[in-house]
C-alpha positions as CSV (number, residue, x, y, z in Angstrom):
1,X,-63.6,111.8,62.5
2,X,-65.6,108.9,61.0
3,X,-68.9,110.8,62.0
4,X,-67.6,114.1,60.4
5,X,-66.8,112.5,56.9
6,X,-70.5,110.6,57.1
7,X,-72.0,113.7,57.8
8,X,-70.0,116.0,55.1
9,X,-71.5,117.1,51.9
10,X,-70.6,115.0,48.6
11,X,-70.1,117.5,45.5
12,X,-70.4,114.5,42.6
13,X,-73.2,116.3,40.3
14,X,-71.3,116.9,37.7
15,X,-68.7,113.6,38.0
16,X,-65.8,113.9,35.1
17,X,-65.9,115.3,31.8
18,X,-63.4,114.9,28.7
19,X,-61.9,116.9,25.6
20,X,-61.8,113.9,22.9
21,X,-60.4,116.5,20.2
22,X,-59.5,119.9,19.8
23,X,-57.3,122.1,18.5
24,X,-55.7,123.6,21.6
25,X,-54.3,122.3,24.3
26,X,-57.3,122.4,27.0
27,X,-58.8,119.7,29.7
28,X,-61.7,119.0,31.5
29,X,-62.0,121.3,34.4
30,X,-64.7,120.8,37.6
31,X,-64.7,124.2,39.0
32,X,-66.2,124.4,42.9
33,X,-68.5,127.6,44.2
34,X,-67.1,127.6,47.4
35,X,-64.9,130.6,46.8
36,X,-66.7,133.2,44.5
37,X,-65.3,133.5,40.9
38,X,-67.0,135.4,37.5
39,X,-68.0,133.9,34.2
40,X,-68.2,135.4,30.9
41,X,-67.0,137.8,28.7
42,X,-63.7,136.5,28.1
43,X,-62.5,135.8,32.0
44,X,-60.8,132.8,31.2
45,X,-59.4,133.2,27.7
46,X,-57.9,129.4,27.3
47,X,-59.0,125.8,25.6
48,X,-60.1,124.0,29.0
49,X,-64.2,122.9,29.1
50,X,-64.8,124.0,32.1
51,X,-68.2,123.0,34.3
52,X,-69.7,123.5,38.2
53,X,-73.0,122.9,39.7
54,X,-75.4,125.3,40.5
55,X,-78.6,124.8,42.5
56,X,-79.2,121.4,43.4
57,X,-82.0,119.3,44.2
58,X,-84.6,122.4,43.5
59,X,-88.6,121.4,43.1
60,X,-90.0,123.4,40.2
61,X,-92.9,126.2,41.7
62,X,-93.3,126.7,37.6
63,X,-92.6,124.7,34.5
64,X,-89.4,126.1,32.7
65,X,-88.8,126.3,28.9
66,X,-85.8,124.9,27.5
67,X,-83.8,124.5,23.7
68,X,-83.1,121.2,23.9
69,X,-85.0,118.4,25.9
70,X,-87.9,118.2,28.5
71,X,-91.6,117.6,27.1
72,X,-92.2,119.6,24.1
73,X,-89.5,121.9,25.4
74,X,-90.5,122.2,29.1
75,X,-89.3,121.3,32.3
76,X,-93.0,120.8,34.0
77,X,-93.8,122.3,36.8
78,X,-93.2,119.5,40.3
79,X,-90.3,118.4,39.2
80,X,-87.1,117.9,40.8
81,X,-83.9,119.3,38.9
82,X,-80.6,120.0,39.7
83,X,-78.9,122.8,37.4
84,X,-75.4,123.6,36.4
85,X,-73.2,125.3,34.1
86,X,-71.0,124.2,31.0
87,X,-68.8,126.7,29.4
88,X,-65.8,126.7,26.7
89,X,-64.3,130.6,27.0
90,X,-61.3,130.4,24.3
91,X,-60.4,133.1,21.8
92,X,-59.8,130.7,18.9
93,X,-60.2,127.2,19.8
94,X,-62.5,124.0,19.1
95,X,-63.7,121.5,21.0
96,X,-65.4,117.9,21.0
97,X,-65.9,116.4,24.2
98,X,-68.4,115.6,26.7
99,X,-69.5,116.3,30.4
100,X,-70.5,113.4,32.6
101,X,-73.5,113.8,35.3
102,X,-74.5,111.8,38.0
103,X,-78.6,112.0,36.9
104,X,-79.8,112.1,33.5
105,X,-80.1,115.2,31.9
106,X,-84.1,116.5,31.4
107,X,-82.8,119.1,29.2
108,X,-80.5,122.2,28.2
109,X,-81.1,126.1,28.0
110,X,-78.6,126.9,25.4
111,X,-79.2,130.2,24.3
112,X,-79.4,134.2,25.9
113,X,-83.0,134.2,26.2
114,X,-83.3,130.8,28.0
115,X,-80.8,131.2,30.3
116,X,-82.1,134.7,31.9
117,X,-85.3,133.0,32.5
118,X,-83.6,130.1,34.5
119,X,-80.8,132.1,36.1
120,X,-83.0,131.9,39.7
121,X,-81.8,128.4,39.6
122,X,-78.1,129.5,39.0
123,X,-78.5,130.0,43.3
124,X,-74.7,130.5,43.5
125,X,-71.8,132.6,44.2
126,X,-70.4,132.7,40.9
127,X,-71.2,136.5,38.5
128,X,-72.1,136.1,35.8
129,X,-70.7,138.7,33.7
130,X,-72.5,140.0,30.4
131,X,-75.4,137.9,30.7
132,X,-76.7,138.9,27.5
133,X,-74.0,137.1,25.6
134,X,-74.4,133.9,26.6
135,X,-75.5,131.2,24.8
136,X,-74.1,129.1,21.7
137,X,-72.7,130.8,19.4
138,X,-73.5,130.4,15.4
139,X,-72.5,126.7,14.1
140,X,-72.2,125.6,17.6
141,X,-74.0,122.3,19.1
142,X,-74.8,120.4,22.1
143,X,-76.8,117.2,22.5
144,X,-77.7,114.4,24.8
145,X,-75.8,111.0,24.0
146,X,-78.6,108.8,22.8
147,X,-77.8,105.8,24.9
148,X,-76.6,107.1,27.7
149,X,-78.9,110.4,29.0
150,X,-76.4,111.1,31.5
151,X,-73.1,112.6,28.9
152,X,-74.0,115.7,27.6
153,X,-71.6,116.2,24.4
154,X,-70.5,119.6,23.2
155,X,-68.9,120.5,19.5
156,X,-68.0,124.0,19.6
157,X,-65.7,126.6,18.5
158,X,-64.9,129.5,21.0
159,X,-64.7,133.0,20.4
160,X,-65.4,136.0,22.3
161,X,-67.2,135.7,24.6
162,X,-67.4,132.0,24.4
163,X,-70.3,129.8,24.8
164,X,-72.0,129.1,28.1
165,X,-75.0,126.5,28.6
166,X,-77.5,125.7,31.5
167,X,-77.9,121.7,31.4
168,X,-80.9,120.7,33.7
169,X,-80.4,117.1,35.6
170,X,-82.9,115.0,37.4
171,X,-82.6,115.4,40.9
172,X,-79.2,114.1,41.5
173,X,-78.4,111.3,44.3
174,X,-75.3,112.7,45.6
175,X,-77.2,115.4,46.5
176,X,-80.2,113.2,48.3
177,X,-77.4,112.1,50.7
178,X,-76.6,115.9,52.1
């Protein structure tokens, strides 16, 4: 038994996020890829932030582009990322909160264009449904906290379809230990 729980997989990438204000009644939710589930187009339709990791722990054959972080907005090619997925999918609400990782994040593909280029790293079994719509919408931001490169904070207003963000992490440790 003691061997077995040595041995087993941790799932910590993304450790604990938080709503700090909104108008709604939502929470932070982790979900897991074990079982398969679709994102997008209005398939949850409440005021949780909702996040789960995608492919972990994935050297870079190619530099990636990205809105918001790397060097001059890329990911350069050798590195070591881990990737995952932060979405709001309300019909009216707002949100301020942030997501907590367990690496610091190299940077953040926050609109349509972006995200199709990196969805080979999604590497889960999650659809993604009506890929073309997701991004930020209009008005929306994200951004890495300043002192600590590890919170990503979100201020965001949902609306269909909602907005959905690819946040790329330094390899993550957890994962090191699989």
């Amino acid at each position: 038994m003691a061997l077995a729980l040595l041995s087993a997989p941790t799932q910590a990438y993304i450790l604990d996020g938080e709503i700090i204000r909104q108008n709604g009644s939502g929470m932070f939710v982790k979900l897991t890829t074990d079982e398969p589930f679709a994102v997008g187009f209005d398939t949850f339709d409440d005021d949780n932030l909702y996040g789960f990791d995608e492919d972990q722990n994935i050297t870079l054959v190619e530099p990636i582009h990205v809105d918001i972080g790397g060097v001059n907005g890329v990911i350069p090619q050798g590195s070591i990322i881990a990737s995952h997925c932060v979405f709001f999918d309300s019909l009216s609400g707002t949100q301020y909160g942030f997501v907590y990782f367990d690496a610091p994040i190299l940077g953040i593909a926050a609109f349509q264009g972006t995200m199709a280029r990196t969805d080979f790293l999604a590497n889960t079994s999650v659809t993604y449904i009506s890929p073309e719509l997701r991004g930020l919408e209009q008005g929306d931001r994200v951004w890495v906290d300043e002192q600590d490169p590890h919170k990503l904070w979100v201020f965001w207003a949902g609306s269909s379809p909602g907005d959905y963000i690819r946040v790329f992490t330094d390899q993550s440790p957890s994962a090191l230990n699989m």
